[in-house]
N, C-alpha and C positions, 0 to 999 in steps of 0.2 A: 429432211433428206440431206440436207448440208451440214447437219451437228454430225449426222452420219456415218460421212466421210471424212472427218476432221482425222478420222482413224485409222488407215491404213495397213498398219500392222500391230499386232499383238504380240509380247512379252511373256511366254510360258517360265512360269517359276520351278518346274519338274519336279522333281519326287525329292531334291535336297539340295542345298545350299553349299556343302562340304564335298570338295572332290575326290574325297578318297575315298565316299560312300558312294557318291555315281561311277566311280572305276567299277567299286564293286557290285550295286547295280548292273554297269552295264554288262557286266559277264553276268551274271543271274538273268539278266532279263534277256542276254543272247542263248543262253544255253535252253531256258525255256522257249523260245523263240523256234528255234533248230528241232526240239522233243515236237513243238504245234506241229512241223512241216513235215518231220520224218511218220509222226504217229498218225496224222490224219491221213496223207499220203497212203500208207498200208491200207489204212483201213478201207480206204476208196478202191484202189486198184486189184484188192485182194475179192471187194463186193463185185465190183464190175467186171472181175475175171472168172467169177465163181456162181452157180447156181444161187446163190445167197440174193444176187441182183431179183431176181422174181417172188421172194417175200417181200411184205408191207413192212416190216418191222425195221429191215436192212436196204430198202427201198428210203425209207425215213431217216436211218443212219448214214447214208451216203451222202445225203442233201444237209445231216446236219452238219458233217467233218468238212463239207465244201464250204458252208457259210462261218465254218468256226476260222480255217482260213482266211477266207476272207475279211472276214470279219476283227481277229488280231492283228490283221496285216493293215488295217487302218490305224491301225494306233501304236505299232508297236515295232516300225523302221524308224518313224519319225522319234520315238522315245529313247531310241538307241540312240542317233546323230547328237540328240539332245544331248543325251548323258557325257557326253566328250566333246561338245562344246562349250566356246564359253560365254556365247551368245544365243539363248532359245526363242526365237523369230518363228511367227506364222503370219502370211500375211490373211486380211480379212477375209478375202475371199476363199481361199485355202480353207480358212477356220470354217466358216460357215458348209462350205463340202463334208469337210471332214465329222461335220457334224449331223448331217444330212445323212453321208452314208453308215456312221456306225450306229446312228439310230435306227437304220432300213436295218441293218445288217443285223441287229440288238432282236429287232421285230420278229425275222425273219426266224430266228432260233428258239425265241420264245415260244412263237404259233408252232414251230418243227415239233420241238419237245411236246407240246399239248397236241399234236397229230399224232406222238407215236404215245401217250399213253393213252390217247381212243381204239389206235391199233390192239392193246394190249389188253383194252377191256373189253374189246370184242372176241379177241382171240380167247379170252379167259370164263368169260361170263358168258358169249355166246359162240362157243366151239360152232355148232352144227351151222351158225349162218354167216363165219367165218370167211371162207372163198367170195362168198354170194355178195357181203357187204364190202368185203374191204379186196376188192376187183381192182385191177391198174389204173379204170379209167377214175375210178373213184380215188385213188391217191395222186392221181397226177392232179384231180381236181383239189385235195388238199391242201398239194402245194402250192399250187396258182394262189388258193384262197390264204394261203400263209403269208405271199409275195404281195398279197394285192393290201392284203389288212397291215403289214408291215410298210408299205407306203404311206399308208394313206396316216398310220402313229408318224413315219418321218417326216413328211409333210404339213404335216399341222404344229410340228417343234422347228420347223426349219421356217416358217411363215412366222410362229411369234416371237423369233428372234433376228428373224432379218430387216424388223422394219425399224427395231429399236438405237435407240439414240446413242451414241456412243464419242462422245466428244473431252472426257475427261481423263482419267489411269486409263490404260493401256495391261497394266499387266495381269494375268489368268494364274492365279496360285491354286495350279494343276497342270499335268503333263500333257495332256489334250483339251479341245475343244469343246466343252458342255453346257448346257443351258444354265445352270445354277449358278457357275460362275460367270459366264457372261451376264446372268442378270445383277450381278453385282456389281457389274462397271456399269451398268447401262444409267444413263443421264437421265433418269424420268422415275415415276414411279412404279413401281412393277408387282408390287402384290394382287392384281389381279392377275397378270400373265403368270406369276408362280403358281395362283389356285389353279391355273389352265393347265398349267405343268402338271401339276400334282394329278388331277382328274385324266389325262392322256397321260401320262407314263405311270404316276404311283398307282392309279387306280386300276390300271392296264395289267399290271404285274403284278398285285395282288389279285385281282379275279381269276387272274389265269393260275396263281398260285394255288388259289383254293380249290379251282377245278382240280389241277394236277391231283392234288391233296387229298380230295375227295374221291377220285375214278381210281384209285392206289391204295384207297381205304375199301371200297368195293371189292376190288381186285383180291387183295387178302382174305376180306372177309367170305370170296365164295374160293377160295384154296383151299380152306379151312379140310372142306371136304373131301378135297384132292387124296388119290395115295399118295404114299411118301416121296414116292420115286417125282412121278408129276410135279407133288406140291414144291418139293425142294428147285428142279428146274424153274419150276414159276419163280418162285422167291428169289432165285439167283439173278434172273433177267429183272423182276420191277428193283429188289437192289440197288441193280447197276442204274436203271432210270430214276431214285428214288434221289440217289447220292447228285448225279448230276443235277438235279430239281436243286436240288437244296445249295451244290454249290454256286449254281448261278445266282439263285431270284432272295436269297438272304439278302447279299451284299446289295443287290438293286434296290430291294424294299428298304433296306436302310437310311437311301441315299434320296429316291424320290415319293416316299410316302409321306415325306414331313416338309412344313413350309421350305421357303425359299433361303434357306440360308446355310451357309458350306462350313467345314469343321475341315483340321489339319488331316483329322482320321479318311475322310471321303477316299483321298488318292491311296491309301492302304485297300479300301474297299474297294475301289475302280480295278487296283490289280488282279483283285479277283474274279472278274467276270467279263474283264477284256484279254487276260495272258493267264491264269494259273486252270480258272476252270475249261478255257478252249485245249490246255498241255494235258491236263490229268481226265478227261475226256476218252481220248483213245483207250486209254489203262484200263479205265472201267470198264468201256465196251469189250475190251480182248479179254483181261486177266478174269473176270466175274462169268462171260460166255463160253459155252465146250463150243457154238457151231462157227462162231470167228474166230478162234483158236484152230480149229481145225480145218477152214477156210486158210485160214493165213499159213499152217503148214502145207497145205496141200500146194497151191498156187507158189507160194516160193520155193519152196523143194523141187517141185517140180521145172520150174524156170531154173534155179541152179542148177538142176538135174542136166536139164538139158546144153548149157552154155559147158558148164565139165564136160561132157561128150562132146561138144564140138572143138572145145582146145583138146583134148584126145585126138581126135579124129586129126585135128591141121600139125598136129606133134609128131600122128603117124606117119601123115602122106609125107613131111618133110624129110623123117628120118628115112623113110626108103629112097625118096629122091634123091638121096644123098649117097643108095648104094648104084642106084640106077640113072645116071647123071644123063642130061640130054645129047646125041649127037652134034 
């Protein structure tokens, strides 16, 4: 407990040593930043404005854009302040939250996504019992069971690193807080806490990959049959789900299917699955779908629709005011 605390604060090495590439970083990684909040935003407010909210499928996509926010926003103000300082400081306890919640937060998207390709291979493979199985009480239960399984992966990586020793370097050559590297400072031996790692997170992410993988190979193979008009709409939607699958759970399985030890490459592959696949997320879901494309004109045309009529309307009353002045 007192090697422990010999440590205080931690030393982030961030994404480069050269300032003229964190300048430029830090406008790429704000511009991407802005695209997370503007894109997810729509997407949310256009489902919760719109019949779309009472599907399973956008019932799933609404819960995913909320945790995709949240979820970049753990790691990706503090990577900004980094990029243009010229001291990257976290202190311990900070580290260990931050590592706490975007592993929940990590959880939480993974289970989402394998919630919405069960939506898809019920809706595909079992049209007629469609309604019957995938009921609101049965996805709110999903998502609890998302929330609940997603703790309990952050909680068993937030326990095998909070008891560990930390009394020598200081510094994390990465832009956030992750187990891999902090096992690397840690004062003790740690190859069995990396196999612990590896089994709770690498083994996590590849099973759930291979479900994904598998209920998508399903999926296809009963479209087959589909007419064309069908089969195509199907294909357009697993698509859009097939592209986000892959752009998340590559870069993860890279990072923790293999022992305990960190490469320069990780922080290229972190950016992947903390800030570019939560940005190009939205894209998928809108530009790939006719019924959020058509969600998102309706609900905003119509909201502009109405705000134009009302500056009409305060432009009229002012201009007659103007002919009919008050006594």
């Amino acid at each position: 407990m007192e090697n422990r605390n010999n440590i205080t604060v931690f030393i982030l090495l961030g994404l480069s040593q050269n300032k003229n590439i964190e300048i430029l970083c830090f406008v790429l990684v704000l511009f991407c930043y802005l695209a997370i909040w503007v894109g997810n935003l729509l997407i949310m407010i256009s489902i919760m404005c719109s019949h779309l909210i009472e599907q399973p499928m956008y019932f799933f996509l609404n819960y995913l854009s909320l945790s995709d926010l949240c979820y970049t926003s753990t790691v990706t103000p503090k990577l900004m302040t980094d990029l243009l300082a010229e001291r990257k400081t976290i202190s311990y306890s900070n580290c260990m939250t931050q590592l706490f919640i975007l592993h929940f937060l990590g959880g939480v998207e993974i289970f989402i996504l394998t919630g919405m390709a069960y939506d898809r291979y019920v809706a595909i493979c079992k049209p007629l019992h469609y309604t019957i199985i995938m009921s609101r009480q049965r996805c709110n239960a999903i998502i609890t069971a998302c929330c609940t399984g997603a703790f309990i992966h952050s909680a068993s990586q937030f326990l095998l690193t909070i008891f560990l020793p930390f009394c020598g370097p200081n510094e994390i050559d990465h832009y956030f807080c992750d187990v891999y590297p902090l096992l690397k400072l840690a004062f003790t031996d740690t190859r069995r806490i990396g196999l612990l790692v590896i089994v709770n997170s690498g083994l996590i992410a590849l099973l759930t990959f291979v479900i994904l993988m598998v209920s998508y190979f399903l999926i296809l193979y009963t479209i087959m049959a589909y007419p064309a008009e069908s089969r195509t709409k199907a294909l357009s939607t697993c698509g859009s789900h097939i592209t986000v699958v892959v752009l998340f759970f590559v870069p993860v399985l890279f990072i923790y299917i293999r022992p305990a030890t960190t490469f320069p490459e990780d922080k290229v592959f972190a950016l992947f699955y903390t800030i570019i696949a939560p940005m190009f997320n939205p894209l998928i879901y809108t530009l790939r779908n006719m019924e959020m494309k058509n969600a998102l004109r309706k609900v905003w045309c119509h909201r502009l629709f109405l705000e134009g009529r009302e500056l009409i309307l305060k432009a009229f009353q002012n201009f007659t005011l103007g002919f009919h002045p008050e006594p």
